[in-house]
Each structure stands twice: as C-alpha cells, then as structure tokens.
mmCIF file of the N, C-alpha and C atoms, coordinates in Angstrom:
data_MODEL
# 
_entry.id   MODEL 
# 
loop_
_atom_site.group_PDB 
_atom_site.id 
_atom_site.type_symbol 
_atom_site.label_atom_id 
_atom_site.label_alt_id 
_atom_site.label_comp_id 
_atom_site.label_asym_id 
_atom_site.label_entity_id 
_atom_site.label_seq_id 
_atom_site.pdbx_PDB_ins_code 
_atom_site.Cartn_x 
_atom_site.Cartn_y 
_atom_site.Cartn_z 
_atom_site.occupancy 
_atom_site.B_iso_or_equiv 
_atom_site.pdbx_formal_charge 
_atom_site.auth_seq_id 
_atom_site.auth_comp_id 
_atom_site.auth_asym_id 
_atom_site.auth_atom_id 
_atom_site.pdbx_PDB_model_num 
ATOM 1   N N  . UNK A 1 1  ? 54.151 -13.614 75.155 1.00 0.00 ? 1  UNK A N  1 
ATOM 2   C CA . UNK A 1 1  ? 53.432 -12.364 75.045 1.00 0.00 ? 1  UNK A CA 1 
ATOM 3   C C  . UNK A 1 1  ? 53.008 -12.192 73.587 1.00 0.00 ? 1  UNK A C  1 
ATOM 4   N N  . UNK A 1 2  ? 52.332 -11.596 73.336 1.00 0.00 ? 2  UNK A N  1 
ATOM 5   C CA . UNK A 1 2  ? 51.133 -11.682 72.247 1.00 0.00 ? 2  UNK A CA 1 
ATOM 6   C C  . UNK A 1 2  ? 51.772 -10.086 71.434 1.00 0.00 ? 2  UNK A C  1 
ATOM 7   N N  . UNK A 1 3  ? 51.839 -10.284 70.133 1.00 0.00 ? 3  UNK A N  1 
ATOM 8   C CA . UNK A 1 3  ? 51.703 -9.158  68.993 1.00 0.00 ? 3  UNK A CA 1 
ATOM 9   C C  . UNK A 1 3  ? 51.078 -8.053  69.555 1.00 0.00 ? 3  UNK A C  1 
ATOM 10  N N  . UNK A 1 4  ? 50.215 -8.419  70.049 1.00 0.00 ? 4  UNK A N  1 
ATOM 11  C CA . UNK A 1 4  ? 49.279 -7.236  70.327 1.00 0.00 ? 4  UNK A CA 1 
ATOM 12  C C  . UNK A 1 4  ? 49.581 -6.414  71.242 1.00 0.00 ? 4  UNK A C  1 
ATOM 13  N N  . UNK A 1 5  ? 49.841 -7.285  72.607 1.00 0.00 ? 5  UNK A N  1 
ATOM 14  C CA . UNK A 1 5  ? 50.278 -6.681  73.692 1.00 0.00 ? 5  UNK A CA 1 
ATOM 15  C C  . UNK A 1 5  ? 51.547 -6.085  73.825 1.00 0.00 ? 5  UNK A C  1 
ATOM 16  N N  . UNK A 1 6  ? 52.322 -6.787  73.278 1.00 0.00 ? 6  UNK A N  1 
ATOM 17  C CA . UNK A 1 6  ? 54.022 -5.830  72.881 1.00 0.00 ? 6  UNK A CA 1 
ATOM 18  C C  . UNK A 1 6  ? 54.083 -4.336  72.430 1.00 0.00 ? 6  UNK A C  1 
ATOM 19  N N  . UNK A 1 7  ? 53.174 -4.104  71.270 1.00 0.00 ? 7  UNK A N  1 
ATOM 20  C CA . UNK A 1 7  ? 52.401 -3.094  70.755 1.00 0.00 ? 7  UNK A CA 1 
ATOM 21  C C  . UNK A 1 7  ? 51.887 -2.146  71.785 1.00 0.00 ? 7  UNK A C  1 
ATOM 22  N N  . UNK A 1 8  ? 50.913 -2.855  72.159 1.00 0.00 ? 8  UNK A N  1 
ATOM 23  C CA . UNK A 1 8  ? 50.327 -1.786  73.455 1.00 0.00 ? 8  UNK A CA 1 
ATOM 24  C C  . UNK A 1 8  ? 51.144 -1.295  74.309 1.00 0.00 ? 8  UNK A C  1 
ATOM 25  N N  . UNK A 1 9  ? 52.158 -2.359  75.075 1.00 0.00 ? 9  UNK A N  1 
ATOM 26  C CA . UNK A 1 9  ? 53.087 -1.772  75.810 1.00 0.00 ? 9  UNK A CA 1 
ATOM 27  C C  . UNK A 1 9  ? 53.890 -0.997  75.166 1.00 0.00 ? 9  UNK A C  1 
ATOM 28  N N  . UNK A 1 10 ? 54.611 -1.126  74.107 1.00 0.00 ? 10 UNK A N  1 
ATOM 29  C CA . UNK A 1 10 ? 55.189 -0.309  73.209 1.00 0.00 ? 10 UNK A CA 1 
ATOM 30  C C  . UNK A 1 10 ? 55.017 1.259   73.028 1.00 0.00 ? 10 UNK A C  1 
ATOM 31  N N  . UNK A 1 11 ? 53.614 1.315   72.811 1.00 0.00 ? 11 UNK A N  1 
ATOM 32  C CA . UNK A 1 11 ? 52.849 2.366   72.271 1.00 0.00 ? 11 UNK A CA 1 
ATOM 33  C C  . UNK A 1 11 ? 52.515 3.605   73.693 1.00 0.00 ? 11 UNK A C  1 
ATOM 34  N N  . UNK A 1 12 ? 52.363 2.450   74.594 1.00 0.00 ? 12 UNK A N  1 
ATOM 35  C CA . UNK A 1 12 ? 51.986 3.404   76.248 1.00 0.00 ? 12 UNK A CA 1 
ATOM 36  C C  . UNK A 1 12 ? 53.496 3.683   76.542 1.00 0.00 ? 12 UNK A C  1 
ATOM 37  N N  . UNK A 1 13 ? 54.338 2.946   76.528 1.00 0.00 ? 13 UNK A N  1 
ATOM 38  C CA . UNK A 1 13 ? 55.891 3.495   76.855 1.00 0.00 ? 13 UNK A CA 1 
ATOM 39  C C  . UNK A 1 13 ? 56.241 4.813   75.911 1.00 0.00 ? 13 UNK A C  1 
ATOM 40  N N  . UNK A 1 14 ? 55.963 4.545   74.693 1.00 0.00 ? 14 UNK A N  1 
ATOM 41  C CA . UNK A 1 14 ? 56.676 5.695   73.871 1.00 0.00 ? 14 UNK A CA 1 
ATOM 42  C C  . UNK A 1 14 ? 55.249 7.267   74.817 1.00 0.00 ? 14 UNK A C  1 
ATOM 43  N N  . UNK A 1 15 ? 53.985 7.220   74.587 1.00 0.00 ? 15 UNK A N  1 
ATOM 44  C CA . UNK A 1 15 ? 53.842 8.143   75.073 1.00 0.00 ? 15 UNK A CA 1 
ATOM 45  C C  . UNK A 1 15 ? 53.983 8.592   76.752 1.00 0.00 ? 15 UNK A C  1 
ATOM 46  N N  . UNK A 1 16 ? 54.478 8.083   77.535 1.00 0.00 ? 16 UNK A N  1 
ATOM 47  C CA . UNK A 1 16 ? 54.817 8.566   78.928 1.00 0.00 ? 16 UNK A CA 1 
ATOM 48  C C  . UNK A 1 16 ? 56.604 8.830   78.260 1.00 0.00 ? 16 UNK A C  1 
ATOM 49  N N  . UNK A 1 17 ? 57.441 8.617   77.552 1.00 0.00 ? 17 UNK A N  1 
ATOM 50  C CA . UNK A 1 17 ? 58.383 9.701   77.016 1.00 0.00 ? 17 UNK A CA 1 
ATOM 51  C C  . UNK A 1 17 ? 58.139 10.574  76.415 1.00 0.00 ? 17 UNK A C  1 
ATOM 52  N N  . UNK A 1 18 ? 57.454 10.411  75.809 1.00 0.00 ? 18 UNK A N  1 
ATOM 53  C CA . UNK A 1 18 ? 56.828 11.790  74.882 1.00 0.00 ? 18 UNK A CA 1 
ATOM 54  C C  . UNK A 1 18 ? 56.106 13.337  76.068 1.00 0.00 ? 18 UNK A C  1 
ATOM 55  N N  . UNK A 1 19 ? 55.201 12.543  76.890 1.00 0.00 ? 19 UNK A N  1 
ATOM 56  C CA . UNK A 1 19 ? 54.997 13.403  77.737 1.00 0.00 ? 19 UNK A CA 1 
ATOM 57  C C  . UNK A 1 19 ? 55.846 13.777  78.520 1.00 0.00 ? 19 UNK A C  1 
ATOM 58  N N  . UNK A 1 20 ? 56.823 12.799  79.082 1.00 0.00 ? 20 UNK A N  1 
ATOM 59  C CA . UNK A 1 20 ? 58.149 13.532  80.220 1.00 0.00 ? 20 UNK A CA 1 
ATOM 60  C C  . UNK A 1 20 ? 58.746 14.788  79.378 1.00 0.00 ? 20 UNK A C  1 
ATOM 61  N N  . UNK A 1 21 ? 59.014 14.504  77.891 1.00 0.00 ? 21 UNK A N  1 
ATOM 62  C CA . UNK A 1 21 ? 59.647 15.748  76.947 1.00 0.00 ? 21 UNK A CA 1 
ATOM 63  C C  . UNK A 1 21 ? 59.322 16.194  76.364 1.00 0.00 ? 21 UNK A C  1 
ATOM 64  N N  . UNK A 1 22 ? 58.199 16.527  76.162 1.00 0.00 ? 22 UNK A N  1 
ATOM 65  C CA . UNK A 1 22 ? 57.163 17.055  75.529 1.00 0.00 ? 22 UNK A CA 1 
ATOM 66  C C  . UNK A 1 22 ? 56.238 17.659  75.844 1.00 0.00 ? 22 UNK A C  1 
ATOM 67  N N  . UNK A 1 23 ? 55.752 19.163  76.687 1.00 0.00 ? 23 UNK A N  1 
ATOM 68  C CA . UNK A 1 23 ? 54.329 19.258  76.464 1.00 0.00 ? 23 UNK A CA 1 
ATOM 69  C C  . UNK A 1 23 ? 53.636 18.891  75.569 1.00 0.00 ? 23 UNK A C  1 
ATOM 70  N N  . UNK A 1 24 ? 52.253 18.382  76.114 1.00 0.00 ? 24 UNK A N  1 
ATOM 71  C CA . UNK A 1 24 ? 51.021 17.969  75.139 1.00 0.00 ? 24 UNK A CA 1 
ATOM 72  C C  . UNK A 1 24 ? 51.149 16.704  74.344 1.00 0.00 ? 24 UNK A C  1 
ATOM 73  N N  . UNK A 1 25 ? 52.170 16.323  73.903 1.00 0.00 ? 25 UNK A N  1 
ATOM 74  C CA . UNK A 1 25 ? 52.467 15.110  73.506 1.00 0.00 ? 25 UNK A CA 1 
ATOM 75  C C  . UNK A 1 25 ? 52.209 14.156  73.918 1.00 0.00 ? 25 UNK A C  1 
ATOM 76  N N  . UNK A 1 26 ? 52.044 13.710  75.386 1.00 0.00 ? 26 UNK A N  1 
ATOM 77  C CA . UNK A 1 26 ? 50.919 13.069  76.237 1.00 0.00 ? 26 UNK A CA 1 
ATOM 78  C C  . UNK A 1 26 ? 49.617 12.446  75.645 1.00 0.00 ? 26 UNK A C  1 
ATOM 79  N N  . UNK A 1 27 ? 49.068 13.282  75.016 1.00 0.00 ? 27 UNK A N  1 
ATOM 80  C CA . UNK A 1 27 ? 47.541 13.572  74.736 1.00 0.00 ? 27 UNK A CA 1 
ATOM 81  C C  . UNK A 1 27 ? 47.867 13.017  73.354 1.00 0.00 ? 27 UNK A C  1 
ATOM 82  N N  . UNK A 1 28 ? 48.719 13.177  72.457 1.00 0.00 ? 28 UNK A N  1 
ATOM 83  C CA . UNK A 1 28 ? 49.200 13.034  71.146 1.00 0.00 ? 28 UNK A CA 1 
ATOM 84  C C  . UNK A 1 28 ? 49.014 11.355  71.320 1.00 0.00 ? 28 UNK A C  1 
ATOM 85  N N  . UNK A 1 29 ? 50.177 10.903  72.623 1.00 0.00 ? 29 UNK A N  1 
ATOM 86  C CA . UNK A 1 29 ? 50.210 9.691   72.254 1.00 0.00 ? 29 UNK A CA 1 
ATOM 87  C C  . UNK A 1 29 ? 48.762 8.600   73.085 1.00 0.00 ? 29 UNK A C  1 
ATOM 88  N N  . UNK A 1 30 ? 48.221 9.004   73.865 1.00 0.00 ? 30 UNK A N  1 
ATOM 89  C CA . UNK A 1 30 ? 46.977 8.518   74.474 1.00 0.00 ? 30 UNK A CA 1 
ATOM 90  C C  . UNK A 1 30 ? 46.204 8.756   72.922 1.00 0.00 ? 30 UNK A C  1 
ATOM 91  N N  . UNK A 1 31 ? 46.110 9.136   72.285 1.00 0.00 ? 31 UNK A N  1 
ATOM 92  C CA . UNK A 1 31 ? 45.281 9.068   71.145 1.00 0.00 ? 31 UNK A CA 1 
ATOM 93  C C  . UNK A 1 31 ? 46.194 7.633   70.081 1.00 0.00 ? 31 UNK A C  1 
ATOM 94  N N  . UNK A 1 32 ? 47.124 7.955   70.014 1.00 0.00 ? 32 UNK A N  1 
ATOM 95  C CA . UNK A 1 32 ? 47.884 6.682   69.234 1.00 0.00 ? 32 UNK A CA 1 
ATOM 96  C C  . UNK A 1 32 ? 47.605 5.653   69.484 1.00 0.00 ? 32 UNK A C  1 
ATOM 97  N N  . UNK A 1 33 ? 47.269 5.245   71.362 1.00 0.00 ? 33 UNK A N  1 
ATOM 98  C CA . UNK A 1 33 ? 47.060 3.876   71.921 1.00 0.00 ? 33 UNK A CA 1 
ATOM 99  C C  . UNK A 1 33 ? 45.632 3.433   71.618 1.00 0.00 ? 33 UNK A C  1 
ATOM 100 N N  . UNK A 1 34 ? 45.313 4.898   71.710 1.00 0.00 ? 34 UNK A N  1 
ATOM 101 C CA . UNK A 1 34 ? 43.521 4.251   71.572 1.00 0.00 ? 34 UNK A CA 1 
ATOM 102 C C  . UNK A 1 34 ? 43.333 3.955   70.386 1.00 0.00 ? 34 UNK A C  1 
ATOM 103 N N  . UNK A 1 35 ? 43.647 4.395   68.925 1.00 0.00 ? 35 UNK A N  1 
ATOM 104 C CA . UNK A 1 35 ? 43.605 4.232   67.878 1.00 0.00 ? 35 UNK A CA 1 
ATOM 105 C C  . UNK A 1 35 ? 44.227 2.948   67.644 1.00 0.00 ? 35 UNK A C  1 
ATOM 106 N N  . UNK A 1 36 ? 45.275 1.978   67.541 1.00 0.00 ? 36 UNK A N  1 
ATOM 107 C CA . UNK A 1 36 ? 45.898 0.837   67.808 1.00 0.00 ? 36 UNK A CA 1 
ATOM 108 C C  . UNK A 1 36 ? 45.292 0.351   68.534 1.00 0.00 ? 36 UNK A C  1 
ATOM 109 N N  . UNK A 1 37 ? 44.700 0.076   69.811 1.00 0.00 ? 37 UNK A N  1 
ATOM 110 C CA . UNK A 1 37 ? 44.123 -0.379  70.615 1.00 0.00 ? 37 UNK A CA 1 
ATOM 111 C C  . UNK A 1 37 ? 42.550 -0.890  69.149 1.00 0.00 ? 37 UNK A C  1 
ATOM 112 N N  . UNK A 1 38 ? 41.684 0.279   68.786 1.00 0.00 ? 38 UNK A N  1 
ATOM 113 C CA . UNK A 1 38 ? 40.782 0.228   68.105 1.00 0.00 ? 38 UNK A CA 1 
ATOM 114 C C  . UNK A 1 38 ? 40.688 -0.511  66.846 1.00 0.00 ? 38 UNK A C  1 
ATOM 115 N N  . UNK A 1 39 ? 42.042 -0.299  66.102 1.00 0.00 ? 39 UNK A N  1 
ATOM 116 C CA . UNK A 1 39 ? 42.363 -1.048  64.996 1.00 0.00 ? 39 UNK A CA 1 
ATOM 117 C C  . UNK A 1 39 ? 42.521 -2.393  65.792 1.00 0.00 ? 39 UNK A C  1 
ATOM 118 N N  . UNK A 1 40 ? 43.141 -3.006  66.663 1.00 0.00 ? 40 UNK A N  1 
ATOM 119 C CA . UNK A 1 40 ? 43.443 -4.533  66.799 1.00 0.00 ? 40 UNK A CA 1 
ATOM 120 C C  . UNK A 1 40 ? 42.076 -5.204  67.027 1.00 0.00 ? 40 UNK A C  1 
ATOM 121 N N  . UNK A 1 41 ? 40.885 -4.086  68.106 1.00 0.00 ? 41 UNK A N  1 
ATOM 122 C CA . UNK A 1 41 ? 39.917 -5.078  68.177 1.00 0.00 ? 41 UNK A CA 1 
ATOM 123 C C  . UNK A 1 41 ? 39.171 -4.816  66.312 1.00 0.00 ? 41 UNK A C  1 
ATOM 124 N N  . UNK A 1 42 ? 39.077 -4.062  65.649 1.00 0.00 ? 42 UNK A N  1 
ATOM 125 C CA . UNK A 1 42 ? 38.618 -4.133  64.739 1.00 0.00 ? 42 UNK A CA 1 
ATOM 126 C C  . UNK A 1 42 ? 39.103 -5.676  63.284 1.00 0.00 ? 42 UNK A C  1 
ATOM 127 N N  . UNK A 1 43 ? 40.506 -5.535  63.732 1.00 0.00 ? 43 UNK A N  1 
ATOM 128 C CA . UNK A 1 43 ? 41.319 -6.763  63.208 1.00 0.00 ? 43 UNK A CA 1 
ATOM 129 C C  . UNK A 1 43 ? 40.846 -8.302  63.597 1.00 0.00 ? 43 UNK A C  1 
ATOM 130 N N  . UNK A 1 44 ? 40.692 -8.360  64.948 1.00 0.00 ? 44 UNK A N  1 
ATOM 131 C CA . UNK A 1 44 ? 40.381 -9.439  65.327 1.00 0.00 ? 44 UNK A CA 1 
ATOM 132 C C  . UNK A 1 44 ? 38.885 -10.051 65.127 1.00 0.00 ? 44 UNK A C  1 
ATOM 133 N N  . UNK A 1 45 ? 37.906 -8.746  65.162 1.00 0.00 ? 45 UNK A N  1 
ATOM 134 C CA . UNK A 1 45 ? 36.576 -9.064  64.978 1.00 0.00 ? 45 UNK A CA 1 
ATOM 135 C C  . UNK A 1 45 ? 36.314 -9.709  63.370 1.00 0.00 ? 45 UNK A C  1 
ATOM 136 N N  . UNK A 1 46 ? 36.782 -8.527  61.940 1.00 0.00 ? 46 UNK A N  1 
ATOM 137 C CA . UNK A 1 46 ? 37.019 -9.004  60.901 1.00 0.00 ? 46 UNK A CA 1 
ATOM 138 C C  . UNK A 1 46 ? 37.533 -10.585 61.028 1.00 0.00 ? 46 UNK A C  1 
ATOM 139 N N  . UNK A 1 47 ? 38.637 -11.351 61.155 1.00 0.00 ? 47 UNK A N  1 
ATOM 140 C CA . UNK A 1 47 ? 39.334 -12.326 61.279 1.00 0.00 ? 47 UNK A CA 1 
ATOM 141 C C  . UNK A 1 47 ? 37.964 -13.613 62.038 1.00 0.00 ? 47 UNK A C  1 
ATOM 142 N N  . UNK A 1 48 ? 37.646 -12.764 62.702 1.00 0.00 ? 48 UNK A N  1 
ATOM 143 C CA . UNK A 1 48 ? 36.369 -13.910 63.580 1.00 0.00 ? 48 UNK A CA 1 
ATOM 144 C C  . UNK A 1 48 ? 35.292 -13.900 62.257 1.00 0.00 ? 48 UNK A C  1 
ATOM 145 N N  . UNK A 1 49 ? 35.036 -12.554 61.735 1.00 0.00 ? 49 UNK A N  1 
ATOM 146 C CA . UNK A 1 49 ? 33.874 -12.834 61.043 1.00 0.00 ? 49 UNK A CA 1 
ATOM 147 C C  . UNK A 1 49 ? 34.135 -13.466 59.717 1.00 0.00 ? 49 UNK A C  1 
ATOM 148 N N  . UNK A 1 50 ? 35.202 -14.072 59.147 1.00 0.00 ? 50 UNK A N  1 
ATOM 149 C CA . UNK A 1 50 ? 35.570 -14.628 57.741 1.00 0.00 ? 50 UNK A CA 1 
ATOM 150 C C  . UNK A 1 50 ? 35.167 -16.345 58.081 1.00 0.00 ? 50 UNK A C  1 
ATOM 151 N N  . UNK A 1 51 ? 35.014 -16.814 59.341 1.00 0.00 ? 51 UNK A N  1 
ATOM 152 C CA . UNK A 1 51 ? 34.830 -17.924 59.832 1.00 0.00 ? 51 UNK A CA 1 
ATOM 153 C C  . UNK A 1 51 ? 36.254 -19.041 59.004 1.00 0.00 ? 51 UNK A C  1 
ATOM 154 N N  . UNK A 1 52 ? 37.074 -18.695 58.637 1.00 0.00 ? 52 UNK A N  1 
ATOM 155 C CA . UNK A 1 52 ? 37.870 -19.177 57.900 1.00 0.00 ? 52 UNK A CA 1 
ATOM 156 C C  . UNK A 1 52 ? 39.231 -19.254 59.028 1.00 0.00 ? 52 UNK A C  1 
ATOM 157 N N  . UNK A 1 53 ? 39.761 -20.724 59.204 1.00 0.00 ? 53 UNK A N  1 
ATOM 158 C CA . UNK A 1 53 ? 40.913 -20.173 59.706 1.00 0.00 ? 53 UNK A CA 1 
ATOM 159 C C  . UNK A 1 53 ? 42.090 -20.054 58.519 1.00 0.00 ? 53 UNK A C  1 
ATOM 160 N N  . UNK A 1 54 ? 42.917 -19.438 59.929 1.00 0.00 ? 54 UNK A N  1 
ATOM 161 C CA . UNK A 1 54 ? 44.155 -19.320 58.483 1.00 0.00 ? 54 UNK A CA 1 
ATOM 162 C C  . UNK A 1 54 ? 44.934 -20.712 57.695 1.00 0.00 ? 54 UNK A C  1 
ATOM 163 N N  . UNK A 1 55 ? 44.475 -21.931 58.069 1.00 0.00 ? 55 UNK A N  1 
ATOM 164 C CA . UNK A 1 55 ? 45.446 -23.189 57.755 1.00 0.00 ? 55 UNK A CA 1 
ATOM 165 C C  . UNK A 1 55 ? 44.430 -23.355 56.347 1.00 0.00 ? 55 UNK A C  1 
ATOM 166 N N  . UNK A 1 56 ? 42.803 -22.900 56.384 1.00 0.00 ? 56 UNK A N  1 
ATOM 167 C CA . UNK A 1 56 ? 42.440 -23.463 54.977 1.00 0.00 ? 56 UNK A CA 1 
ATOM 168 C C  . UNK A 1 56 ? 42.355 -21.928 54.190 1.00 0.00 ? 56 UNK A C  1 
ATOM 169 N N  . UNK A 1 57 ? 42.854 -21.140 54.598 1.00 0.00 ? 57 UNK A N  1 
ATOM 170 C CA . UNK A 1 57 ? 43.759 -19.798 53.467 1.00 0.00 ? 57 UNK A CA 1 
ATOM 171 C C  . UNK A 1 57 ? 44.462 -20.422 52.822 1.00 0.00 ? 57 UNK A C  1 
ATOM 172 N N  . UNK A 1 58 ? 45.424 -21.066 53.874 1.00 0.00 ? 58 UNK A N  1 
ATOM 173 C CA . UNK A 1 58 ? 46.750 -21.558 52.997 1.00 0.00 ? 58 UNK A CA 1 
ATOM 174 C C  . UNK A 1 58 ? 46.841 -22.391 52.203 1.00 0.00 ? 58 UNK A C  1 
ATOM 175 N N  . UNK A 1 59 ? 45.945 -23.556 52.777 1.00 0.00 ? 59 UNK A N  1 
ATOM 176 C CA . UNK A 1 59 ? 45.746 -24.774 51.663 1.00 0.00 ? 59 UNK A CA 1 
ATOM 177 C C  . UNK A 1 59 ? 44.986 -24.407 50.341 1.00 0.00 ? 59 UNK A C  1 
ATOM 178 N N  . UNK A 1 60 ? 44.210 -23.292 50.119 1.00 0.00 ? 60 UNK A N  1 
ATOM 179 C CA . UNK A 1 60 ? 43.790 -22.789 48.666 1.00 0.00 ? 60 UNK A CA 1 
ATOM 180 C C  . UNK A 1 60 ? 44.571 -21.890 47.952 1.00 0.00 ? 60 UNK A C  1 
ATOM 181 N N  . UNK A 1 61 ? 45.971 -21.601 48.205 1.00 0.00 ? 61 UNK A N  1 
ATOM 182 C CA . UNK A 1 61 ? 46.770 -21.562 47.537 1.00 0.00 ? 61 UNK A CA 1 
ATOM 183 C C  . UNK A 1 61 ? 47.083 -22.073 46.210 1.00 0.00 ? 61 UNK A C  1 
ATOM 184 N N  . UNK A 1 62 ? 47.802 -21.588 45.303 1.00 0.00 ? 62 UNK A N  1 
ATOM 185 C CA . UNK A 1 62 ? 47.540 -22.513 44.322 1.00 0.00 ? 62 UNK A CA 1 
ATOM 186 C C  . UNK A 1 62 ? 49.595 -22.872 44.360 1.00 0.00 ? 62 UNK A C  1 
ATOM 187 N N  . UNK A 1 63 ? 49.755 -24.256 43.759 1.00 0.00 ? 63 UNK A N  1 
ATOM 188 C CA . UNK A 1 63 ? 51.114 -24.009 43.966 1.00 0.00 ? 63 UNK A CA 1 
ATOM 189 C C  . UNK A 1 63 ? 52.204 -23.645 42.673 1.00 0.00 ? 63 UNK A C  1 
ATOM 190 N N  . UNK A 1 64 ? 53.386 -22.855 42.888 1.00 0.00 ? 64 UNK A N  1 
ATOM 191 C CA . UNK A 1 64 ? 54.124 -22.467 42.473 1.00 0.00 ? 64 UNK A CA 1 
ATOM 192 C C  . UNK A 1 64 ? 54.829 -23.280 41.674 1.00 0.00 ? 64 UNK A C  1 
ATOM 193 N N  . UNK A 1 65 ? 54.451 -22.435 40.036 1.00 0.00 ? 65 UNK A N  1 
ATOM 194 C CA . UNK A 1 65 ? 55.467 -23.085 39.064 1.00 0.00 ? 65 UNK A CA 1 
ATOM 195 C C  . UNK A 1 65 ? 56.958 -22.732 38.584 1.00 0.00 ? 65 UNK A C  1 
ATOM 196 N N  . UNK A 1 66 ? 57.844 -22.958 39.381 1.00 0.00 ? 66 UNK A N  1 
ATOM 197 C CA . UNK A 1 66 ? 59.317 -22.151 39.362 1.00 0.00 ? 66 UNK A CA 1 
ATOM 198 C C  . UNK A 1 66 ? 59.464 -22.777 37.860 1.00 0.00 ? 66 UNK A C  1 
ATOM 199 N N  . UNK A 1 67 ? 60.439 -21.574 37.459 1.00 0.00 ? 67 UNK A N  1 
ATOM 200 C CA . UNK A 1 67 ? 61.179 -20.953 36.173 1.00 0.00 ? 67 UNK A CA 1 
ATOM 201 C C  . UNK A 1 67 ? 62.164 -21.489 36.158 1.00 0.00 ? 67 UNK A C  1 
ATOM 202 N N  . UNK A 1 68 ? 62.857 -22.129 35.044 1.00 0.00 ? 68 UNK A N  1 
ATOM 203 C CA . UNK A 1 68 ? 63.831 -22.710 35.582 1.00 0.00 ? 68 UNK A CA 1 
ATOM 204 C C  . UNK A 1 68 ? 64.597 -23.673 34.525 1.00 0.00 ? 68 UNK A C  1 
ATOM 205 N N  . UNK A 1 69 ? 65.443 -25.141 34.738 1.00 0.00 ? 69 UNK A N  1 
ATOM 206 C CA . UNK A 1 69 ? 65.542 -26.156 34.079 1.00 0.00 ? 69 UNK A CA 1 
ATOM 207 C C  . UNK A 1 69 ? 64.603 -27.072 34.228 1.00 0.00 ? 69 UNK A C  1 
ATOM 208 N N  . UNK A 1 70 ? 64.046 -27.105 33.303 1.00 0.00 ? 70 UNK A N  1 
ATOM 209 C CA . UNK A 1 70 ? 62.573 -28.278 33.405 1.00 0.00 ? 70 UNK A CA 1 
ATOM 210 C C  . UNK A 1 70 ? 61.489 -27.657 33.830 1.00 0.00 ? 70 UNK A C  1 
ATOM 211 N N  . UNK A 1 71 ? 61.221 -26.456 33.516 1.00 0.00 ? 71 UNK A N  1 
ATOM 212 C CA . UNK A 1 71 ? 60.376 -25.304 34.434 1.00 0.00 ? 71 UNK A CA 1 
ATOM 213 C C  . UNK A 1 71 ? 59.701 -25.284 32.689 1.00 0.00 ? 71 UNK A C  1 
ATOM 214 N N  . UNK A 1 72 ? 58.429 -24.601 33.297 1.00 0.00 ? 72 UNK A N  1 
ATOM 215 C CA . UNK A 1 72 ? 57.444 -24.064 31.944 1.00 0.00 ? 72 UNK A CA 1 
ATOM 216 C C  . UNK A 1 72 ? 57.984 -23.305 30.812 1.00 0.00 ? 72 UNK A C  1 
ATOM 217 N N  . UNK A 1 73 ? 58.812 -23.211 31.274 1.00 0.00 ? 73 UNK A N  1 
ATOM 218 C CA . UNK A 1 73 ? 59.691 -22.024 29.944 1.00 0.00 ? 73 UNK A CA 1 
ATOM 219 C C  . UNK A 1 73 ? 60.891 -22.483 29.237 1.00 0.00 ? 73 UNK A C  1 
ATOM 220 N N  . UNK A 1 74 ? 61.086 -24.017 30.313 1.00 0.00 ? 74 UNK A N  1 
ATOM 221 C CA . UNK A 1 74 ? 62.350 -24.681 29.176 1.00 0.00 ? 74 UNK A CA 1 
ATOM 222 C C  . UNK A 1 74 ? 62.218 -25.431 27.611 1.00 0.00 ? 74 UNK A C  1 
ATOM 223 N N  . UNK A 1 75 ? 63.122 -24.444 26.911 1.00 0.00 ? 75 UNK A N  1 
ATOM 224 C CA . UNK A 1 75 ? 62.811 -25.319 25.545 1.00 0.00 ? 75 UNK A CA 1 
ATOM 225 C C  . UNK A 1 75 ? 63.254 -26.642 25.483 1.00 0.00 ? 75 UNK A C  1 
ATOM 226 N N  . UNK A 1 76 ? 63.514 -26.827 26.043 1.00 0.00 ? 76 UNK A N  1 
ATOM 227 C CA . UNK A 1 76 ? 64.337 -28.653 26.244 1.00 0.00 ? 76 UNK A CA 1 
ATOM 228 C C  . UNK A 1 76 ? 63.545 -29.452 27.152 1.00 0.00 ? 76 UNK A C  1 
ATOM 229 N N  . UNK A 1 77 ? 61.760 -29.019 27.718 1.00 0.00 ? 77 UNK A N  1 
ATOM 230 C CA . UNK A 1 77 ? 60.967 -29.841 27.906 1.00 0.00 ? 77 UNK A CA 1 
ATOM 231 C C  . UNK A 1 77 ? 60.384 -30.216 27.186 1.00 0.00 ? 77 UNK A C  1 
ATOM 232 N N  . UNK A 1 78 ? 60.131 -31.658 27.265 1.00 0.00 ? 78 UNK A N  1 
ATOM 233 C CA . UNK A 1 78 ? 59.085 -32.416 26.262 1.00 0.00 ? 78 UNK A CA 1 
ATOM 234 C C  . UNK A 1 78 ? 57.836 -31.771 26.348 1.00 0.00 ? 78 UNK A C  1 
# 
C-alpha cells in the first residue's frame, strides 16, 4: 500500500470519528481529505514535471568530507 493511500485512509477514518463525536466536525474533516487529497495530486504532478528522477538527484550530490583523523581539518595531514 502506497504513502498516499495510508494517508487517505487515515485521514477518512479520523473524520467519520470526528463526526460520530463531534457535531460538524464531519465537514471539518471532509475538507482535510480533500485538501491532502489536492496537495498529493499537486505533489505528484510537480515531481512529473522536473522530468528528473530521483536516482540522478542523488547522484549530483556532492560527496561528504567527514571531520576527523585525516579529515580536512587534521593538522597532522600532509
């Protein structure tokens, strides 16, 4: 099951409690789902439109110079 969908189910469960104990809260949380619902397709569309996947994000990384013994900051490197 998918990030997304856990969420959704998540989000529709909490408001059908909210409404069992809650007047109006119902309506509170049907607005939460749709909003989450709106943000994920908005997430996913962004993510489509960078045409980039995430494996060459990662590979332009630059890599990490740890601090250390023999690290950029030791006075006892040549």
């Amino acid at each position: 099951m998918s990030a997304v969908a856990i969420i959704i189910v998540g989000t529709i469960a909490l408001a059908v409690l909210l409404a069992a104990l809650l007047p109006g809260a119902g309506f509170i949380g049907a607005i939460v789902v749709v909003v989450i619902g709106l943000a994920a397709v908005v997430w996913l569309l962004s993510a489509g439109a960078s045409k980039q996947a995430p494996s060459d994000l990662a590979r332009k990384t630059e890599d990490q110079e740890l601090l250390g013994p023999g690290g950029p900051d030791d006075p006892g490197r040549p």
